[in-house]
VOBA-1610 file (N, C-alpha, C; in pm, whole numbers, padded with zeros to 5 digits, always signed):
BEGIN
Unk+05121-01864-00026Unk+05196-01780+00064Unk+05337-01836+00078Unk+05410-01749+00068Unk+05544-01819+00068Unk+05620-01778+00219Unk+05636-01631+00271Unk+05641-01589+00433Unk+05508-01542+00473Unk+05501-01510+00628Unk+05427-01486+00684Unk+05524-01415+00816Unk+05503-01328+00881Unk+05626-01206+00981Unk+05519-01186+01042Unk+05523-01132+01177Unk+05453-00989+01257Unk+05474-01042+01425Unk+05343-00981+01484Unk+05326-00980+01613Unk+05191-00939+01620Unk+05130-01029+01753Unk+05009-01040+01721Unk+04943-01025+01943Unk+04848-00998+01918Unk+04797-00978+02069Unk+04666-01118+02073Unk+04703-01166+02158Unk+04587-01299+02200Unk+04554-01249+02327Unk+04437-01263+02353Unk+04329-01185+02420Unk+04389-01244+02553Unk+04373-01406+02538Unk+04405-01488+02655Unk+04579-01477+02691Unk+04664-01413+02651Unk+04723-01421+02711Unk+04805-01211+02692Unk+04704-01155+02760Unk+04688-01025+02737Unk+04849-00921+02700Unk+04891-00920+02812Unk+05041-00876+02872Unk+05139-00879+02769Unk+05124-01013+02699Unk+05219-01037+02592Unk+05218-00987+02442Unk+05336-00977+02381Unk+05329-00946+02229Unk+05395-01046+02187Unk+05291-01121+02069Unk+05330-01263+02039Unk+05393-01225+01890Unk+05514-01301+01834Unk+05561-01316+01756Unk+05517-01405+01669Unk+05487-01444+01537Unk+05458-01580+01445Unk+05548-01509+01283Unk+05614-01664+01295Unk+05702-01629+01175Unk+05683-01741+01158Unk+05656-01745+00954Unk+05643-01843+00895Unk+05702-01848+00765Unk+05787-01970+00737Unk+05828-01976+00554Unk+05803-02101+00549Unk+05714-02109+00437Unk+05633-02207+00322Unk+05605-02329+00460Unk+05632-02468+00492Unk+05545-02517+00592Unk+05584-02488+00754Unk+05694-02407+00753Unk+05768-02411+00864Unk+05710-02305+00932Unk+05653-02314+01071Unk+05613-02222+01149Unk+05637-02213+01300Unk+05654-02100+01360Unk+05674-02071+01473Unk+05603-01931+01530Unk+05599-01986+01633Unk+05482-01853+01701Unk+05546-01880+01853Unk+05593-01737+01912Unk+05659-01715+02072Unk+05617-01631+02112Unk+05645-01600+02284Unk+05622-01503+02331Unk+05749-01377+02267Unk+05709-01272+02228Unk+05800-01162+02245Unk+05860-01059+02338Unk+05798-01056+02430Unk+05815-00981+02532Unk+05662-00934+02585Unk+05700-00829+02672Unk+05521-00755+02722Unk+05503-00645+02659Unk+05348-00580+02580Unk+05372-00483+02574Unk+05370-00338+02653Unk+05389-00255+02581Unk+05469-00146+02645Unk+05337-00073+02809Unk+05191-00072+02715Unk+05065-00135+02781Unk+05100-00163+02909Unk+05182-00298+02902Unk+05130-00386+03029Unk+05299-00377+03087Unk+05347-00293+03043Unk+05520-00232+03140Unk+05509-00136+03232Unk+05547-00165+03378Unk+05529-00028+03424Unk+05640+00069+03319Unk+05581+00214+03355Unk+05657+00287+03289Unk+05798+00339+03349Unk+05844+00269+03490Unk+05986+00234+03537Unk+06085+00199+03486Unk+06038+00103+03349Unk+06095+00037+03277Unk+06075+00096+03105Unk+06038+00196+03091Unk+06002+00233+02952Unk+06161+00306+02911Unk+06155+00313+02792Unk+06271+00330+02747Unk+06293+00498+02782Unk+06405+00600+02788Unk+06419+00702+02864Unk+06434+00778+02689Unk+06457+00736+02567Unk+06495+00784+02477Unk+06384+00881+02409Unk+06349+00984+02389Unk+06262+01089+02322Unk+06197+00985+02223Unk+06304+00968+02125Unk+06267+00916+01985Unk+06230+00777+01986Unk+06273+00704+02092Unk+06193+00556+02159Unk+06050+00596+02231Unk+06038+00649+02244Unk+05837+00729+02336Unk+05800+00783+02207Unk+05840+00845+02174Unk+05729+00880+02037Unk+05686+00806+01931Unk+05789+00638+01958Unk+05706+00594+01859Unk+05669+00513+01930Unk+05660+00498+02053Unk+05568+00404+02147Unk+05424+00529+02139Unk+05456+00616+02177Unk+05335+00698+02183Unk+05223+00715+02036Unk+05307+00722+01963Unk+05211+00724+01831Unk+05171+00552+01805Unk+05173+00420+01880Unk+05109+00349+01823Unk+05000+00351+01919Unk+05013+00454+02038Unk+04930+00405+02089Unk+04756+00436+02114Unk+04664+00322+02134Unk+04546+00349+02134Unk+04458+00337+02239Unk+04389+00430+02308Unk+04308+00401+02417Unk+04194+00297+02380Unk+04133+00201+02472Unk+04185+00199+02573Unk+04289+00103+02638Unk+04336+00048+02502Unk+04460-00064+02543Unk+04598-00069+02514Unk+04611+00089+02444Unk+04745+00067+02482Unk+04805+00049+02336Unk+04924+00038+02314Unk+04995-00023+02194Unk+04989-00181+02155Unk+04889-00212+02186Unk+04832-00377+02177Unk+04769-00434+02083Unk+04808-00460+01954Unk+04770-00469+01851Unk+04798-00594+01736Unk+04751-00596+01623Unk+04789-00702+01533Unk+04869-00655+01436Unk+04975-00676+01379Unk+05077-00654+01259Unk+05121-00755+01195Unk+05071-00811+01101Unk+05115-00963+01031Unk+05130-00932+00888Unk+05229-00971+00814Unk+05270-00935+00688Unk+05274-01066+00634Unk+05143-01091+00508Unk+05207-01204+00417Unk+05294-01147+00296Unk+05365-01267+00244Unk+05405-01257+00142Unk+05355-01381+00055Unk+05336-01331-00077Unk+05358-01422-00200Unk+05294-01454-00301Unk+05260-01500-00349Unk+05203-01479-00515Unk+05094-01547-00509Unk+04964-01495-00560Unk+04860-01560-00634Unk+04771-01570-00472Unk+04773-01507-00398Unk+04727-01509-00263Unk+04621-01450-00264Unk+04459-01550-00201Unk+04322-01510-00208Unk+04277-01392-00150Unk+04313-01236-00167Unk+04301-01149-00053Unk+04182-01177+00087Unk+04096-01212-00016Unk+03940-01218+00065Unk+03922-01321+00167Unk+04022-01451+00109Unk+03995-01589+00201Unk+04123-01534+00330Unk+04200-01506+00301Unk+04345-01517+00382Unk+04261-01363+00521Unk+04220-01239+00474Unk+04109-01139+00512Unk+04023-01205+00608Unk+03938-01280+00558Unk+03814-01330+00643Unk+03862-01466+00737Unk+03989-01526+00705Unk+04040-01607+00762Unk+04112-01522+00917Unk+04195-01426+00875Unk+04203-01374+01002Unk+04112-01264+01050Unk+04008-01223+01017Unk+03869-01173+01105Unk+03823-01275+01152Unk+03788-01429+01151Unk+03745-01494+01199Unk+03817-01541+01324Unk+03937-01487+01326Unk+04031-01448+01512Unk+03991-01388+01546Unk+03950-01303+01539Unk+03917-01144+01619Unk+03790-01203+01717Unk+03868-01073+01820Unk+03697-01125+01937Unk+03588-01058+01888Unk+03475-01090+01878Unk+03373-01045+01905Unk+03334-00898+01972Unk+03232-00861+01906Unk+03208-00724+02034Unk+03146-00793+02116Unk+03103-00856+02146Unk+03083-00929+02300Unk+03184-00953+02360Unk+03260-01031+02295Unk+03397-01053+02402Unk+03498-00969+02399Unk+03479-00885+02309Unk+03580-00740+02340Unk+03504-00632+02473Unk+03408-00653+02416Unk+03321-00587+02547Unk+03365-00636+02700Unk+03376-00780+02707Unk+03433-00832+02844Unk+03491-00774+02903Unk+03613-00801+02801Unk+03737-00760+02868Unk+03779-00656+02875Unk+03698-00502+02822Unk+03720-00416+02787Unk+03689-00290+02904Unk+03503-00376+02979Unk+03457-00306+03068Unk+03606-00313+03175Unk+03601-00145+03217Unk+03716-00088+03364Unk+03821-00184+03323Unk+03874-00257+03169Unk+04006-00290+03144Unk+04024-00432+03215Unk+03922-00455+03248Unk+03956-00615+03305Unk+03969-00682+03170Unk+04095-00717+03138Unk+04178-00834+03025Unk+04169-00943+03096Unk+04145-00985+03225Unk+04205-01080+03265Unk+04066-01201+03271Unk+03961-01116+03234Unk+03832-01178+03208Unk+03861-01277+03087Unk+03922-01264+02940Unk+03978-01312+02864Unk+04020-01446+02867Unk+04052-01453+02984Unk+04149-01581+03039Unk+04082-01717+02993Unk+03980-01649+03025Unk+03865-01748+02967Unk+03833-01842+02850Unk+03884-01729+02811Unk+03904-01776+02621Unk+03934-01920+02557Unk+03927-01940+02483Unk+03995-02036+02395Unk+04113-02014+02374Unk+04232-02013+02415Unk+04389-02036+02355Unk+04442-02132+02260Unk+04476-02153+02137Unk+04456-02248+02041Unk+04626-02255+02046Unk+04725-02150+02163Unk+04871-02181+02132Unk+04898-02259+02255Unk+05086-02290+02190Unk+05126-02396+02318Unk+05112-02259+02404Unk+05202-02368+02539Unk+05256-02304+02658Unk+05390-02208+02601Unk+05429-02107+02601Unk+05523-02033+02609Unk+05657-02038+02709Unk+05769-02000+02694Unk+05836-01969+02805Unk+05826-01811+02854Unk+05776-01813+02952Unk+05712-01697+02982Unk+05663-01670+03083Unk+05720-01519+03146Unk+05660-01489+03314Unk+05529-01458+03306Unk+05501-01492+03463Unk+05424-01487+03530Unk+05329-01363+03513Unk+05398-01286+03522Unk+05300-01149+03545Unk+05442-01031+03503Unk+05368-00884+03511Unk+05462-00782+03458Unk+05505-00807+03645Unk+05478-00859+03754Unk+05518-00785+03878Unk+05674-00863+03846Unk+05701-00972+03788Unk+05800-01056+03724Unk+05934-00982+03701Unk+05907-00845+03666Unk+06012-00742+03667Unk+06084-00697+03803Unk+06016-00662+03871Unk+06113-00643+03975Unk+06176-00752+04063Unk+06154-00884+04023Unk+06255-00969+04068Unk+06334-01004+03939Unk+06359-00936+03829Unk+06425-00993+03734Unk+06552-00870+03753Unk+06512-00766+03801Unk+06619-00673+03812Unk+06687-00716+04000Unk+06663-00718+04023Unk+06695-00749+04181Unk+06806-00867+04245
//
């Protein structure tokens, strides 16, 4: 693998859309912001053509909250690099958790295998960031 790009959703830390960018040993993984999901919609963008493509990623019952990771590079094991990231994925048990009436916050629970982030508290974090 020579890059590695996207944004990725960790169960345990729900709210957020995590970034991981990687070239050849060098890696980094941040918070990106919240997703759109976990924004009040006070704050959603007012633009037609900004909602429709928030609206078309999105999936009940969570929302535009998802995994997007792009490798790049030559001679790459589809099957190992494949089963390497299914072996992230929660469980239907533990998707089930957090899933019953949308409690994410059951999650918390989880295993987190990243650092600490710089990163708020909660989405209520917004209305003292405008204020």
């Amino acid at each position: 693998m020579i890059r590695l790009k996207g944004h990725f959703w960790l169960a345990a830390r729900s709210e957020y859309c995590c970034n991981w960018s990687q070239a050849g040993t060098i890696s980094r993984n941040e918070v990106a912001g919240f997703w759109w999901a976990a924004t009040p919609e006070s704050y959603w963008p007012k633009d037609i053509n900004e909602l429709a493509t928030i609206k078309a990623r999105w999936q009940e019952p969570f929302g535009d909250r998802q995994q997007e990771i792009v490798l790049i590079g030559m001679g790459m094991n589809k099957n190992a690099l494949t089963g390497a990231f299914d072996h992230c994925l929660l469980t239907d048990k533990e998707m089930l958790m957090g899933a019953m009436g949308l409690n994410m916050q059951a999650w918390a629970v989880l295993q987190d295998p990243f650092p600490a982030w710089n990163q708020h508290d909660s989405t209520e974090d917004f209305a003292e960031e405008i204020s």
